[in-house]
C-alpha positions as CSV (number, residue, x, y, z in Angstrom):
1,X,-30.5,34.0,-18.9
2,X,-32.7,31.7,-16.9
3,X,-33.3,29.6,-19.8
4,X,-29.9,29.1,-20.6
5,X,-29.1,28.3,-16.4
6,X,-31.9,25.6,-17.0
7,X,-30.0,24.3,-19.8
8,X,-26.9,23.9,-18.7
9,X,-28.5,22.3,-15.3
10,X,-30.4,19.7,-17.0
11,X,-27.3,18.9,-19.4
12,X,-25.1,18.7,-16.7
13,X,-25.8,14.7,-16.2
14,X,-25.3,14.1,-19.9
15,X,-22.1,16.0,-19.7
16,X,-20.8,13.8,-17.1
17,X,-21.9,10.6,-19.0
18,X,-20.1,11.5,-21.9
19,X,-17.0,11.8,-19.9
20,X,-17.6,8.4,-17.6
21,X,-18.2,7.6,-21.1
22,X,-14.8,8.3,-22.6
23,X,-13.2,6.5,-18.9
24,X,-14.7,3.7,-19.8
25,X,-13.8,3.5,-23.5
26,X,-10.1,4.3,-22.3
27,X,-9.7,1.5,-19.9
28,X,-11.9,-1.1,-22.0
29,X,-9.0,-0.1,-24.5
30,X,-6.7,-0.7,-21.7
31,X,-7.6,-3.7,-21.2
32,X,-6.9,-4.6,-24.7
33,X,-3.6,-3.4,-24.8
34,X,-2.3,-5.1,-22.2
35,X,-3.7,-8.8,-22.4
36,X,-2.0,-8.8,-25.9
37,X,-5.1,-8.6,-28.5
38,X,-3.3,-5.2,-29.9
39,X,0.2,-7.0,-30.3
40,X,3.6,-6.5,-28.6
41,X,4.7,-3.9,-31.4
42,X,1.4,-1.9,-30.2
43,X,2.2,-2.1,-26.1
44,X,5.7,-1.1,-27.3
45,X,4.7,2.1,-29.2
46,X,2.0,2.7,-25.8
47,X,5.0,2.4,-23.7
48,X,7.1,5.3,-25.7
49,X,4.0,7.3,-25.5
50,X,3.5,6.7,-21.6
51,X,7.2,7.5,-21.1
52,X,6.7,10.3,-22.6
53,X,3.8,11.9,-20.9
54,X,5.8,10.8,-17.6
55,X,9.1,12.6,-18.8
56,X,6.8,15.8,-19.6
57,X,4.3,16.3,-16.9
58,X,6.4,14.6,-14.3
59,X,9.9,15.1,-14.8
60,X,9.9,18.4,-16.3
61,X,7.6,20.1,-14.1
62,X,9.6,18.7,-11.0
63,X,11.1,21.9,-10.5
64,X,8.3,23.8,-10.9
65,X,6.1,21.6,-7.8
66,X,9.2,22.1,-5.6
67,X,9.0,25.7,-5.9
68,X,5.7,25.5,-5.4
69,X,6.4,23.6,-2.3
70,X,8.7,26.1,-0.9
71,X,6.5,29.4,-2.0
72,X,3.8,27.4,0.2
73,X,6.7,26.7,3.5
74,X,7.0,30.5,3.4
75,X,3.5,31.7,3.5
76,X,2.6,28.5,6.0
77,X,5.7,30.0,8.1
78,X,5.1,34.0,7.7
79,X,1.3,33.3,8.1
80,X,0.7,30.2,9.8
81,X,3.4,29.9,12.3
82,X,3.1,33.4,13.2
83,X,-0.1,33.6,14.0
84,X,-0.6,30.4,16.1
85,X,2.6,31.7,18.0
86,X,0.4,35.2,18.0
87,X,-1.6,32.9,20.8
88,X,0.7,31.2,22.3
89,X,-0.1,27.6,19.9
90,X,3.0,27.3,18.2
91,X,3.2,23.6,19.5
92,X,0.3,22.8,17.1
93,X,1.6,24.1,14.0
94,X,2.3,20.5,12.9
95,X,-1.6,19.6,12.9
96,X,-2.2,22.5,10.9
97,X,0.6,21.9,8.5
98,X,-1.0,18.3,8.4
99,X,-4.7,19.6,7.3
100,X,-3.8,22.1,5.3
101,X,-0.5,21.1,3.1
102,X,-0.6,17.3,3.3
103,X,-4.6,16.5,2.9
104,X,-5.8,20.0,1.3
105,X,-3.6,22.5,-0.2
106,X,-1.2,20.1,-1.7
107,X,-3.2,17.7,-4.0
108,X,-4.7,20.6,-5.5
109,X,-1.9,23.4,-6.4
110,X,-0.4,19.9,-8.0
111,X,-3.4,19.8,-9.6
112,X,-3.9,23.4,-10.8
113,X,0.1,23.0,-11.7
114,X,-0.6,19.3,-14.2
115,X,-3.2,21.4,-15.5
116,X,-1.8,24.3,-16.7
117,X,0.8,22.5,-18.4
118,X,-0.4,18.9,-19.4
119,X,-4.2,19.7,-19.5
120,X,-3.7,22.1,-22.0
121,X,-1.1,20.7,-23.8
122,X,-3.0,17.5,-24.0
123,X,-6.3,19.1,-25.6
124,X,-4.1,21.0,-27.8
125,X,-2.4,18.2,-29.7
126,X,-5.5,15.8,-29.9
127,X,-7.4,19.0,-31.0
128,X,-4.8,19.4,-33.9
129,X,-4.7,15.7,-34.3
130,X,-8.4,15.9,-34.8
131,X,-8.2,18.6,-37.4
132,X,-5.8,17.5,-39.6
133,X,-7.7,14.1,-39.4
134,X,-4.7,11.9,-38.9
135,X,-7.4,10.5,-35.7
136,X,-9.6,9.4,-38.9
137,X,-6.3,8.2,-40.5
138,X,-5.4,6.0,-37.1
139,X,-9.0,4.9,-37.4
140,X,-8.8,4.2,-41.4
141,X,-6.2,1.8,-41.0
142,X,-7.1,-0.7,-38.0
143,X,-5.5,1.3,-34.9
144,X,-7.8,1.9,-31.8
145,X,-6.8,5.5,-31.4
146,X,-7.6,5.5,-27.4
147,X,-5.2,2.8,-26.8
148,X,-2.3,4.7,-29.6
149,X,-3.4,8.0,-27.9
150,X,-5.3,8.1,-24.4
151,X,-4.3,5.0,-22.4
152,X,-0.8,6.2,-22.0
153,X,-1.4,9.9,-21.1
154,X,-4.6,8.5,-18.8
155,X,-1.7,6.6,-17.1
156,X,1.6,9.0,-17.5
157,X,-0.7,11.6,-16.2
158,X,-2.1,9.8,-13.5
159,X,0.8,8.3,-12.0
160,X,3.1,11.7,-12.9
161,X,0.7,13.5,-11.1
162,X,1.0,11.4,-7.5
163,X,4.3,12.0,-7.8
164,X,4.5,15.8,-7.8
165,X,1.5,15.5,-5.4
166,X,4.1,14.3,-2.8
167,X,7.3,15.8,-4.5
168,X,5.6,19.1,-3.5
169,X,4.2,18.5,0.0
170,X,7.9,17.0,1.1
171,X,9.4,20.4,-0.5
172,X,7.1,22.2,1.9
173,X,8.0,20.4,5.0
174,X,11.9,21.2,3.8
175,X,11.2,24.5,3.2
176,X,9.4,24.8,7.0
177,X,12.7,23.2,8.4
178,X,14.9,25.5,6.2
179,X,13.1,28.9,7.4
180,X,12.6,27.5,10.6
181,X,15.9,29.1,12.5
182,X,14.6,32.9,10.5
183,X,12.2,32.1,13.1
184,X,12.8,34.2,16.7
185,X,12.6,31.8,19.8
186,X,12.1,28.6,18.2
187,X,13.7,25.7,19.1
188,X,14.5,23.8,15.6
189,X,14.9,20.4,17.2
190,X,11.7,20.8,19.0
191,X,10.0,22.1,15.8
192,X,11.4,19.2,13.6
193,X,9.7,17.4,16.1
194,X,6.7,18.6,16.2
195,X,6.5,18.4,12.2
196,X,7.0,14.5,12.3
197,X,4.8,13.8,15.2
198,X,1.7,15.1,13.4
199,X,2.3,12.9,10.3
200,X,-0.4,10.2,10.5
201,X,-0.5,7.2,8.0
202,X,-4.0,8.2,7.4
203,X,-3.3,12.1,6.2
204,X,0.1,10.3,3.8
205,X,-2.5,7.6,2.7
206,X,-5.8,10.5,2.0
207,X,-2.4,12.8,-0.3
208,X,-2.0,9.7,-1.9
209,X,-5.5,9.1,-3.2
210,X,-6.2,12.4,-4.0
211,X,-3.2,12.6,-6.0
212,X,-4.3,9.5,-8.1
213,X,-7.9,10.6,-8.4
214,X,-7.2,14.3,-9.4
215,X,-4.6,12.3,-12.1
216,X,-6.9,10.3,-13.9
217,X,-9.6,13.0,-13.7
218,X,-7.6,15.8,-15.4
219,X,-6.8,13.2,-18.6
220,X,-10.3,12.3,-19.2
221,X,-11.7,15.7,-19.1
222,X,-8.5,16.9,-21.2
223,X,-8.9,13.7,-23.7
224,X,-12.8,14.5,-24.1
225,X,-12.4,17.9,-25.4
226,X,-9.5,17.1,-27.4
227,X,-11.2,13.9,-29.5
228,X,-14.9,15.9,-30.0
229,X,-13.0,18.9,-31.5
230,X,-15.1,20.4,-34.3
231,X,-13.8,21.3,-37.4
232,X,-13.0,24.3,-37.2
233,X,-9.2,26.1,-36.4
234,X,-11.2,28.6,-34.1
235,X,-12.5,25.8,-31.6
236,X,-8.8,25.0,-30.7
237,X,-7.8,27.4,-28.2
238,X,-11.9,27.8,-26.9
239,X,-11.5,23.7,-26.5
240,X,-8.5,24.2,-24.1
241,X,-9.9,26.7,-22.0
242,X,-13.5,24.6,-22.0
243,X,-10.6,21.9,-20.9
244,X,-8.9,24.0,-18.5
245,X,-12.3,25.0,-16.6
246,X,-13.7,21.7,-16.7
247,X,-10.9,19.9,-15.1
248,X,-10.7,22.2,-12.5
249,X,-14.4,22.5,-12.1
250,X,-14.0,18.0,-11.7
251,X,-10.7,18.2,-9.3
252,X,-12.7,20.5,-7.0
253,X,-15.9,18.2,-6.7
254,X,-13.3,15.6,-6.0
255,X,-11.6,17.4,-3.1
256,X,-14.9,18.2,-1.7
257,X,-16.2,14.8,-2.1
258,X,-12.9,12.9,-0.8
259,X,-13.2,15.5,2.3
260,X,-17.1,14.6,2.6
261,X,-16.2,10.8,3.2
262,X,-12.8,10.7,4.7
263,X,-14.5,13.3,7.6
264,X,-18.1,12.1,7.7
């Protein structure tokens, strides 16, 4: 058991270079793309896929971050509310709504939400795409398979991704103003109020970034696991899980890190 903790230690900086690795190889791909040395038939067919991803992690798991959004308004109003109105601090139920929906707890269940649904879906197909070689096939005749397949989902992802990020964290504050009059002996104009005042730039700007950073990291840990598939049918479903835990494991480092520098 020890050895195999020393292991994974020590392997733990290779493991990260492999996937700074496959970021870079994505946006030097990228970069190809778009300044035109792939062709305008090749940014067309990029585009479709990009679309794509968008339409799939964005537009059909819209409904799924607003519930999300108002599942969190009525824990943050049966919890939250109710105990700082416990003390007699009702008034600063805007900061906490603030530190822990628009900087904290939003960015990530978006996060844990893209996924559950793109991550793995992601992995999946590459993986399958990997097995029946048609990867090798891409390769075989002249196409760059990370601009054909991981440029656009880096991007639909990424981009998908900020915008359930702050589809979800405006469903909350609706959902606070909708429960608000269930509420006894609160003043809903006041409360409204309140809600706005404690909206800073700064909080709206730090839900912004992490939506983009948690974005572009699911893809590449998704994409990684998906293009260094073995051959083998069995590796499929352990790929997506290895996908699945990794991602998390990277969005988590982020949120810690973000929350490191933004407060230090």
């Amino acid at each position: 058991m020890i050895s195999d903790l020393g292991a994974r230690f020590w392997g733990l900086p290779e493991a990260l270079g492999r996937r700074a690795n496959m970021l870079g190889r994505v946006l030097a791909s990228a970069y190809r793309l778009y300044v035109g040395r792939y062709g305008l038939s090749a940014v067309r067919v990029s585009k479709r896929v990009l679309m794509a991803q968008i339409w799939f992690t964005g537009v059909q798991a819209l409904v799924l971050a607003c519930g999300a959004g108002l599942a969190l308004a009525g824990v943050m109003m049966g919890v939250g509310y109710r105990t700082l109105a416990g003390f007699g601090a009702q008034r600063d139920f805007g900061d906490l709504m603030r530190l822990v929906v628009l900087t904290e707890f939003g960015p990530l269940l978006t996060a844990l939400i893209v996924i559950g649904r793109s991550g793995t879906a992601i992995t999946t197909e590459l993986a399958g795409m990997r097995l029946n070689q048609e990867i090798d096939a891409l390769e075989a005749h002249g196409v760059n398979p990370f601009a054909y397949l991981a440029v656009p989902r880096l991007f639909g992802v990424a981009s998908a991704n900020l915008a359930l990020t702050l589809f979800l964290v405006a469903s909350t504050y609706l959902g606070c103003v909708l429960l608000a009059p269930l509420m006894p002996a609160l003043s809903v104009p006041i409360f409204v109020r309140d809600l706005g005042t404690a909206i800073v730039p700064g909080a709206i700007g730090r839900c912004a970034v992490k939506g983009l950073l948690f974005g572009l990291a699911i893809p590449v840990v998704t994409l990684y696991h998906g293009f260094t598939l073995k051959q083998d049918v069995n590796e499929i479903p352990r790929a997506a899980t290895r996908a699945v835990v990794g991602a998390m494991t990277v969005v988590f480092a982020l949120d810690a890190l973000v929350a490191f520098a933004t407060h230090g």
